[in-house]
Every structure is written in C-alpha cells, then in structure tokens.
C-alpha positions as CSV (number, residue, x, y, z in Angstrom):
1,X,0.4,-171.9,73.3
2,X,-2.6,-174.5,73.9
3,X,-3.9,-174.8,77.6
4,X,-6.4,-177.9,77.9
5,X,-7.9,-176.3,74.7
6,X,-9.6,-173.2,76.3
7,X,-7.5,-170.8,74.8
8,X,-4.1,-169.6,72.4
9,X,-1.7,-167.2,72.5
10,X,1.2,-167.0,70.2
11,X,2.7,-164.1,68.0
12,X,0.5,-164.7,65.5
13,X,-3.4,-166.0,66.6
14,X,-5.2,-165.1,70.0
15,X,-8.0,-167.4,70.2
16,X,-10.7,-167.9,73.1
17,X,-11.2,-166.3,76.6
18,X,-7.6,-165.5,77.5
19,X,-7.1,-166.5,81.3
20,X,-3.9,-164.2,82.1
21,X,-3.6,-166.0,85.0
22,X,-2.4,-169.0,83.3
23,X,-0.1,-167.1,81.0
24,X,2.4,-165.4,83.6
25,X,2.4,-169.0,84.9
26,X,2.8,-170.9,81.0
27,X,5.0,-167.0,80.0
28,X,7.0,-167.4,83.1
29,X,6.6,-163.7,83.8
30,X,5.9,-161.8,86.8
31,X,2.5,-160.1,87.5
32,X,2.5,-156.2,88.5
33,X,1.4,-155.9,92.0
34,X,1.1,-152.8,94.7
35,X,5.0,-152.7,95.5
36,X,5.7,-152.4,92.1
37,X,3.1,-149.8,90.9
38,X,3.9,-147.9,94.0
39,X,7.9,-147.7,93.1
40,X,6.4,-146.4,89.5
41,X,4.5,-144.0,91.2
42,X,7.6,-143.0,93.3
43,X,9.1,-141.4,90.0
44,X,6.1,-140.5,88.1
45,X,3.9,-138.7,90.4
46,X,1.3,-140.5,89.6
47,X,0.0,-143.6,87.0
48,X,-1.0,-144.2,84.0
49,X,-5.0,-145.5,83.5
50,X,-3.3,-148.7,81.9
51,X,-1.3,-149.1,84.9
52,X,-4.1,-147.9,87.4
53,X,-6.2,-150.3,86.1
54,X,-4.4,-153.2,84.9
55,X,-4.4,-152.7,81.5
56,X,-0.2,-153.7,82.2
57,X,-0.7,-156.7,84.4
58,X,2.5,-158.4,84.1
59,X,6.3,-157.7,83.2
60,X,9.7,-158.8,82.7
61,X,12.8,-157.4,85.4
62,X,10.9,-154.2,86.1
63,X,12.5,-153.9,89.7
64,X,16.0,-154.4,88.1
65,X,14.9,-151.4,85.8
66,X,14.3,-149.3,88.4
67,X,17.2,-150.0,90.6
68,X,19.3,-149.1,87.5
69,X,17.3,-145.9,86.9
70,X,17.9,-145.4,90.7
71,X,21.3,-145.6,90.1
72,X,21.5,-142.9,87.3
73,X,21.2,-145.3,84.4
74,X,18.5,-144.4,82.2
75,X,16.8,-146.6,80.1
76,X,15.3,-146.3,76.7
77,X,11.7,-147.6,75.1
78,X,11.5,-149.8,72.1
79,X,8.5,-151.4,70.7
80,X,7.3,-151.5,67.4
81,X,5.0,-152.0,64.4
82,X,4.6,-154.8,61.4
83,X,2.8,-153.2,59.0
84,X,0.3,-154.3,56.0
85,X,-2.6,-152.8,54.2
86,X,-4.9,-155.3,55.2
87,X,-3.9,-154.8,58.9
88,X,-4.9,-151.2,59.5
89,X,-4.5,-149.3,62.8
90,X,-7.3,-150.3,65.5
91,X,-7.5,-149.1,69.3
92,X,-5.5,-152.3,70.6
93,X,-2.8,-151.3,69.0
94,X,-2.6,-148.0,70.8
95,X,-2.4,-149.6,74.1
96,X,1.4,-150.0,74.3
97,X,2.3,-146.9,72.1
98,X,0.3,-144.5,74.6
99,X,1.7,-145.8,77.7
100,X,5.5,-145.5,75.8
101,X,4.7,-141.9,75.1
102,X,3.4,-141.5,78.9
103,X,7.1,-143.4,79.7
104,X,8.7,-140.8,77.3
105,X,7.0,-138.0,79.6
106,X,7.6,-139.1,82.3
107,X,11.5,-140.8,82.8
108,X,12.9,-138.2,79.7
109,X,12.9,-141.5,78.1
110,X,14.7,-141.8,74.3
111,X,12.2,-144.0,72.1
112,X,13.1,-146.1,69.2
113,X,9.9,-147.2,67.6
114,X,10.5,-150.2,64.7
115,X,9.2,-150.9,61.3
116,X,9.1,-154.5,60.7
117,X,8.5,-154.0,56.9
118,X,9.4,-157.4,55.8
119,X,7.5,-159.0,58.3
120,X,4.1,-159.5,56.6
121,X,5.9,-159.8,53.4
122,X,8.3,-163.0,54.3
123,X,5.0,-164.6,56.0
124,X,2.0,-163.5,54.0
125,X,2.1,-164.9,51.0
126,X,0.1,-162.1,48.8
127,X,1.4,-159.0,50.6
128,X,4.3,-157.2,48.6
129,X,7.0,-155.1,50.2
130,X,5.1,-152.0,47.9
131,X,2.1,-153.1,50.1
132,X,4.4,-152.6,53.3
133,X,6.1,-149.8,52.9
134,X,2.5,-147.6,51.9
135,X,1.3,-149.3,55.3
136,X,4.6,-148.7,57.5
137,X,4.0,-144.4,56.6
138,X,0.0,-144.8,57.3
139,X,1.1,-146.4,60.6
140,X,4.1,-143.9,61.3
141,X,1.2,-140.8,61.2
142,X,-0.7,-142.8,63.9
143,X,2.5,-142.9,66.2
144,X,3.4,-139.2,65.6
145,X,-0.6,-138.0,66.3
146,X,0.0,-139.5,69.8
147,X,2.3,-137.1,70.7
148,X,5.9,-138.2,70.6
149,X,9.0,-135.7,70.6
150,X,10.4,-135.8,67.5
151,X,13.9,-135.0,69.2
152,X,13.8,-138.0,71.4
153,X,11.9,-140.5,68.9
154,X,13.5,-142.7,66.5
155,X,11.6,-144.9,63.9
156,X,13.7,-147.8,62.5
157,X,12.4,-149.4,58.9
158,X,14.0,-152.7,58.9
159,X,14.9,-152.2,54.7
160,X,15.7,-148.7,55.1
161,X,18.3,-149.6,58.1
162,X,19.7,-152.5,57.3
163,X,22.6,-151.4,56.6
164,X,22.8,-150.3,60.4
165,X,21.6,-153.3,61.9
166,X,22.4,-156.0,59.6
167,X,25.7,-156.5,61.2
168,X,23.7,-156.6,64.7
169,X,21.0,-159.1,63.7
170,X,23.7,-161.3,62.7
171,X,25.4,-162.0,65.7
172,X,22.3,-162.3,67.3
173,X,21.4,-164.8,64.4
174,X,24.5,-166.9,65.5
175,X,23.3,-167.4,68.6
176,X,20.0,-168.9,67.6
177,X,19.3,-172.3,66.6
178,X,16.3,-173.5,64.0
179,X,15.1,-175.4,66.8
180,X,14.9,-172.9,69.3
181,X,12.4,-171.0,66.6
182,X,10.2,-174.1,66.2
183,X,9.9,-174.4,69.9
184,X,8.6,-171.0,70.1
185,X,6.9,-169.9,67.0
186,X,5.7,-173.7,65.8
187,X,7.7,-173.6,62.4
188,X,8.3,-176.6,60.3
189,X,10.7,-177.2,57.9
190,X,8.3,-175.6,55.3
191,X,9.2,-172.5,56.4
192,X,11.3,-169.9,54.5
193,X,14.6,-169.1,56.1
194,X,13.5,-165.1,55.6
195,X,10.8,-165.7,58.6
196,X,13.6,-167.6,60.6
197,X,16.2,-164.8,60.3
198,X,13.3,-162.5,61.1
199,X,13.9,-162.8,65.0
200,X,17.0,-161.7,65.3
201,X,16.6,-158.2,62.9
202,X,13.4,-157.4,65.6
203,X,16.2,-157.8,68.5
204,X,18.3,-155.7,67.7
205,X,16.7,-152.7,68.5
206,X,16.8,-153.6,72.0
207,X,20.4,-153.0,72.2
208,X,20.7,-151.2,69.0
209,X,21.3,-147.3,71.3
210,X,23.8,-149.5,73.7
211,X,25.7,-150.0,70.4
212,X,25.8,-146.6,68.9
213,X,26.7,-145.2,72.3
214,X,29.4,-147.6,73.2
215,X,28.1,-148.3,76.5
216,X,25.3,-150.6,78.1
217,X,21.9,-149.0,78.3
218,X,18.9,-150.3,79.6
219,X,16.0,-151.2,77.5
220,X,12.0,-151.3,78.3
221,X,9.7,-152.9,75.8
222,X,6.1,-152.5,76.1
223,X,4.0,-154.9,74.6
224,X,1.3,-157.3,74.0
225,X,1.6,-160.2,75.4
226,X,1.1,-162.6,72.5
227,X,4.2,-160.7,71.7
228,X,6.6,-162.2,74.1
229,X,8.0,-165.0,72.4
230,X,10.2,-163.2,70.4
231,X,11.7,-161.3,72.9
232,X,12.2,-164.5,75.3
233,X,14.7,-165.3,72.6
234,X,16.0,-162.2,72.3
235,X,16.4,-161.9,76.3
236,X,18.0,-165.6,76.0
237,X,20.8,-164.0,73.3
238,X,22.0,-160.4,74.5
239,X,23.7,-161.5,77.3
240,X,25.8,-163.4,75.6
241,X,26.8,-160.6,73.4
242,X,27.1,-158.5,76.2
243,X,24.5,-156.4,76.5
244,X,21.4,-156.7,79.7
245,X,18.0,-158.1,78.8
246,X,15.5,-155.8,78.1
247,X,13.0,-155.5,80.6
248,X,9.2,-155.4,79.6
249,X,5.6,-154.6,80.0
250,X,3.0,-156.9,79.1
251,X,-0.6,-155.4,78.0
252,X,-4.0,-157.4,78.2
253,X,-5.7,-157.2,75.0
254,X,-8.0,-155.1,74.2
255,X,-11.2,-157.5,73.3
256,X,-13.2,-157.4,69.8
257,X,-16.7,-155.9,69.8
258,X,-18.2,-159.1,69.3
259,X,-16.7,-160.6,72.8
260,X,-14.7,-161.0,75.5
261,X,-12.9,-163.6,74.5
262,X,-9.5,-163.2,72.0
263,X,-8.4,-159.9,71.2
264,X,-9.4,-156.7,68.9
265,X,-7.8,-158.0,65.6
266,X,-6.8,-155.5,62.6
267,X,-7.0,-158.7,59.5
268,X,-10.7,-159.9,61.1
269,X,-13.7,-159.0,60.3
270,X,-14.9,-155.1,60.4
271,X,-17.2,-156.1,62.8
272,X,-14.5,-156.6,65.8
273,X,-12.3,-153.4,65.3
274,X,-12.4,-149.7,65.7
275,X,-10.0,-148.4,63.6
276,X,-7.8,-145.1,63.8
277,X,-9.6,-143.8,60.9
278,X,-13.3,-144.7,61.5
279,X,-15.7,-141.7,61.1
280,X,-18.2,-141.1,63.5
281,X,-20.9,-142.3,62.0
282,X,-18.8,-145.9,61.1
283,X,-17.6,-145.9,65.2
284,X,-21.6,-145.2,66.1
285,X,-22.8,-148.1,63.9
286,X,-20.2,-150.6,64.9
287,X,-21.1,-150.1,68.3
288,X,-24.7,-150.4,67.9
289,X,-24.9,-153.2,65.7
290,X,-21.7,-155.5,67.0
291,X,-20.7,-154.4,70.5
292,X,-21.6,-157.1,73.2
293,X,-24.3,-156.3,75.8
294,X,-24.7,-157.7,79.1
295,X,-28.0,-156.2,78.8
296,X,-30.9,-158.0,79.5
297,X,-33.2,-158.9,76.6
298,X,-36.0,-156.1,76.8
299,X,-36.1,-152.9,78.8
300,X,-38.6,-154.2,81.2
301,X,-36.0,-157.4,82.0
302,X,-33.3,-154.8,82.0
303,X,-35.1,-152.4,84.5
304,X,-35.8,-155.2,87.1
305,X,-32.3,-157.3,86.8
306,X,-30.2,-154.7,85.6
307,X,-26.9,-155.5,83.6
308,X,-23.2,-157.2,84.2
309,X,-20.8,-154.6,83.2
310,X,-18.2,-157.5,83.4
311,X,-19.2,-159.2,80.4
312,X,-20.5,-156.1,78.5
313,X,-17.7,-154.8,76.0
314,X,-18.7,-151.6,76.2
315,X,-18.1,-150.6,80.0
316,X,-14.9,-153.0,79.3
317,X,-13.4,-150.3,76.7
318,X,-14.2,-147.3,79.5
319,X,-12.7,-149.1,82.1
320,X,-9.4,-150.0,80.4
321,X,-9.6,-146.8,77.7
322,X,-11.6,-144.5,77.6
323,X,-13.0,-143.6,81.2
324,X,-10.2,-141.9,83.4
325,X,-12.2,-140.6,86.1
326,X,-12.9,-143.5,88.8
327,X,-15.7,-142.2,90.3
328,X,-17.5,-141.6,86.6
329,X,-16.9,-145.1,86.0
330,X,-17.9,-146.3,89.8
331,X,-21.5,-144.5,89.1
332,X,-21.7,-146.1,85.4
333,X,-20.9,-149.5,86.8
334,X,-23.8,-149.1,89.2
335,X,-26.1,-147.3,87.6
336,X,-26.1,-150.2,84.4
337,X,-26.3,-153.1,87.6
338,X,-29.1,-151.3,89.1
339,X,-30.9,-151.3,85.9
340,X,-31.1,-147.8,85.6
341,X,-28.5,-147.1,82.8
342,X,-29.7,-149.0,79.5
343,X,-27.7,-151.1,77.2
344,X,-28.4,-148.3,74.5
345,X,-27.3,-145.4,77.1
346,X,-24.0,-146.9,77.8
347,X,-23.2,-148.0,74.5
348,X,-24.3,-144.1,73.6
349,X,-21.3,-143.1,76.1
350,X,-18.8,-145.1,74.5
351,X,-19.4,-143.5,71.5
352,X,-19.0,-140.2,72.3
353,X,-16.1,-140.8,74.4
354,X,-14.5,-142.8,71.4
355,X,-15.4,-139.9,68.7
356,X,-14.2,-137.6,70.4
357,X,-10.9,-139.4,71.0
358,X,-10.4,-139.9,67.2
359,X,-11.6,-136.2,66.2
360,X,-8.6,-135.2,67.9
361,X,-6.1,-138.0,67.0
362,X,-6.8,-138.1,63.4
363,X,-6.5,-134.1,63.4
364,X,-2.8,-135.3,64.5
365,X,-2.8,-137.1,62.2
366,X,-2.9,-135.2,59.5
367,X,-0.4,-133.1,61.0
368,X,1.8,-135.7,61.3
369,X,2.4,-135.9,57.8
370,X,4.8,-133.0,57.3
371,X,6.3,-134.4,60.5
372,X,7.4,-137.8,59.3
373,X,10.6,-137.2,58.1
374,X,11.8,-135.4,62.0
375,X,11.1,-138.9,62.8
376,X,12.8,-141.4,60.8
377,X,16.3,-142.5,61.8
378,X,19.1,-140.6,59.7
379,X,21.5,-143.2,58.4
C-alpha cells in the first residue's frame, strides 16, 4: 500500500516512516482508544505495557469480542510464524507473541500458534522446505521460552497438518478469486498457484477449534499490521462458511536500529536487528555502533540543548519494550531533554535492560527444547 509515496506497508516490505494514522484510515480498522482499553482493563486487572502504551494501537471487532466473552463465550488466540533460516528471530517479532501469552494469562485463553512452513519456500526462490522446517523448531523454542502452557498451546505445521486442515483450506479456497489476491497482495500472473492457495491454508486456523469442537468459537489474532491483508480475506470468507470473523490486534512495529522509519526486519542487514540469540557483547556493539541518537553532536552541544527522545531509537525500544515502570521512563525522558543524561548513558541502559531480557529468554530457551514435542498438535 503506496500513500503519495511516503511510505509501504504490505505483507511482505515496510518501507519509510510509517504514519499509522493513515493506515486505520487506508486498513479500514478502528484505533484503540480509552473506552476500549478500559473494558480490557475491566477483565484483566490491569494492562499490558503494549496496550499501556500503544504498542496495540488499532484492532478489528474488539468490542464484539468482549460482548461475547461477556456473554460466556470464550474466545481463543491464533497467530503465527513463517519461518526461514535467513529470517531468524528478532525483538519485533516478540511483540504480538508476548502480549498472546499475557491474553493466555489473563482470559484462560486456548492458543493455537501456526507454522507456515511452505510459506518462504513457495515464495523464495532458494529456500528449501529442509531449510524451513530446521527454522520452524529454532522458532518454536523461542515461543515456548516465553512462557506458554503447554496444556492450552497448540502449534500447527502447515505439512505436518495438512491432513487436518487441507479439507478446511479448501473451502476457504472456493471462496476466493485470483483477483481478489492480486488486489491485495499485488500478484501477477507470474505467480505460482502454491503462493495463491497459500491464503486460504493461513485461515484456517482461525476457525480451525470451531471445527474440531462443533460449535462457533471466537477467534483473536494479534498481529502486525503489515499483516492484515491476509486476514481481511480471510474475515471476507468465514462467514460464508459459517463461522464469525476473527477479531484482531494490530501492533506498531518495532523500528530498526538505524531509524525510525520501516520496521525491525529479520532478512536485512545485521545492523537493524536484535536477534533472540545475540550475546551480550553482539547486543552491546549493535547498539553502540548502529542505534540512532537524537543526541547532539558533541557533549558540550548535548549539555546545553539536550536530546529528543522522540527520534532517538533507543528511549523508543524502553518506551514500547523494555521500560515498564512510567515514572523510570518519565525521569529518562527528562533527564536526556535536559541534557543531563548522554547519548552514551541511555544507550548503556538499553543494553543492560535488553541483556538481561535475553539472559533469561535464551535460558528458556534451551529448556524449551525437551518441551517441543508437549507442544505440537497430535494428529
């Protein structure tokens, strides 16, 4: 999606400084406001930092969620992974899976969690499905270090199940027209007819439980929202097979080190992402050498003028990340405008706040791996 050329957004490529004003209007998707975050709260007790601070600024039938929750009718999460080797695990990504396991917590929410693994394989062109399915278990040990219940968690692998939701994805498929794909995803007749079908196997999941339990169940997806286009189809197609549209969360993107502008992106350059597997040191010299200031040019300057925490990437990833505590970040937003907190000092914060964040997730992690198997989906 082009807008006067400033930015894009679509499935695939996040280019520019992302106005997310513009997109609910482009999207046609409602932003999160007070009345909503409040009836959240009503449930929860409380909310989420991503919610708190508008990491989720806009969603999809949220209000119809709740008044079916009100009623007794739980939902369910679903959201999802496409995996590669050359698209490892970075902090965006955890953005949506965090606040799912929050959900989880909070509403004794089930949690289906898919595996895309033909995905990169039908539309990169030197990635083999070997190459996939190594990638979908790395990615499956960074889900499980975040905490999930096994017992209410249920990863899908799109080869493994097909045999369960073949049948699924093709009704869905009957539903859809090669045009309505090139509206939304820009293919041309070029394209092979594995990336068309693709759609309709990433739907199914979102009424995939309603199936299996022989009755309609609500469905929440939380997700980017480059991601929505597949899911406006998919909201377009399960009515008519009977089943509600899932409702959903849209997340900002988390931006890359270098700038504000696009997104953190796991196939760029090294330079833009922190990864789920960086070592301290890597984390420490990534931020050093690539993370955007809004520093002034020497301390002196600095000192006098003071920095803008609003274009600075590093006070970005504590506010939406990786500082909780309001007050904490009220006095680090202050103290870097004043002058009296250096460019070097606050980047120094984000690094320990992210090292420590990843000492603990990638002990997880390596836990996780005798745990992968309470996970998957029995056939």
């Amino acid at each position: 999606m082009k807008k006067e050329k400033e930015f894009k957004v679509t499935p695939y490529e996040v280019e520019g400084e992302v106005d997310y004003s513009k997109l609910i209007k482009e999207f046609g998707v409602s932003h999160i406001d007070e009345k909503l975050l409040n009836r959240i709260k009503k449930h929860t007790g409380d909310l989420h930092l991503f919610l708190r601070r508008g990491v989720f600024f806009a969603h999809r039938d949220m209000n119809w969620l709740l008044d079916e929750y009100e009623k007794g009718n739980k939902f369910f999460l679903y959201t999802g992974r496409a995996s590669s080797k050359k698209s490892k695990v970075h902090l965006g990504h955890l953005i949506p899976w965090i606040l799912c396991k929050w959900l989880q917590d909070k509403f004794d929410a089930e949690m289906w969690f898919q595996f895309p693994d033909e995905e990169k394989f039908l539309y990169k062109q030197d990635v083999t499905l070997k190459d996939t399915a190594e990638a979908t278990y790395e990615d499956m040990l960074d889900i499980i270090a975040l905490g999930f219940k096994p017992e209410k968690t249920h990863f899908i692998i799109d080869t493994k199940h097909a045999g369960l939701m073949y049948k699924e994805a093709c009704k869905v498929a009957k539903k859809i027209t090669f045009s309505m794909v090139k509206s939304s995803f820009g293919f041309t007749e070029s394209q092979n007819i594995g990336s068309i079908f693709y759609t309709s196997m990433q739907a199914v999941p979102a009424f995939l439980p309603s199936v299996l339990k022989g009755k309609n169940i609500p469905c929440l997806i939380p997700l980017g929202i480059d991601q929505d286009p597949h899911f406006r189809i998919s909201r377009d197609v399960m009515p008519k097979l009977g089943y509600y549209k899932p409702a959903i969360l849209h997340n900002v993107f988390l931006p890359p080190l270098t700038g504000i502008g696009g997104k953190m992106a796991a196939s760029s350059a090294e330079e833009n992402a922190i990864y789920t597997t960086d070592s301290p040191e890597q984390v420490s010299r990534k931020i050093n050498k690539y993370a955007f200031s809004g520093g002034q040019a020497t301390i002196k300057e600095h000192r006098k003028k003071g920095g803008n925490p609003g274009i600075d990437v590093s006070f970005q990833y504590l506010k939406m990340f990786f500082e909780p505590d309001d007050r904490k970040l009220e006095k680090i937003e202050k103290d870097y405008k004043s002058g009296k907190l250096l460019t070097g000092e606050l980047k120094q914060i984000l690094i320990n706040k992210i090292n420590k964040f990843l000492q603990e997730h990638q002990k997880a992690r390596e836990k996780a791996k005798n745990q992968v198997d309470k996970f998957i989906l029995k056939n």
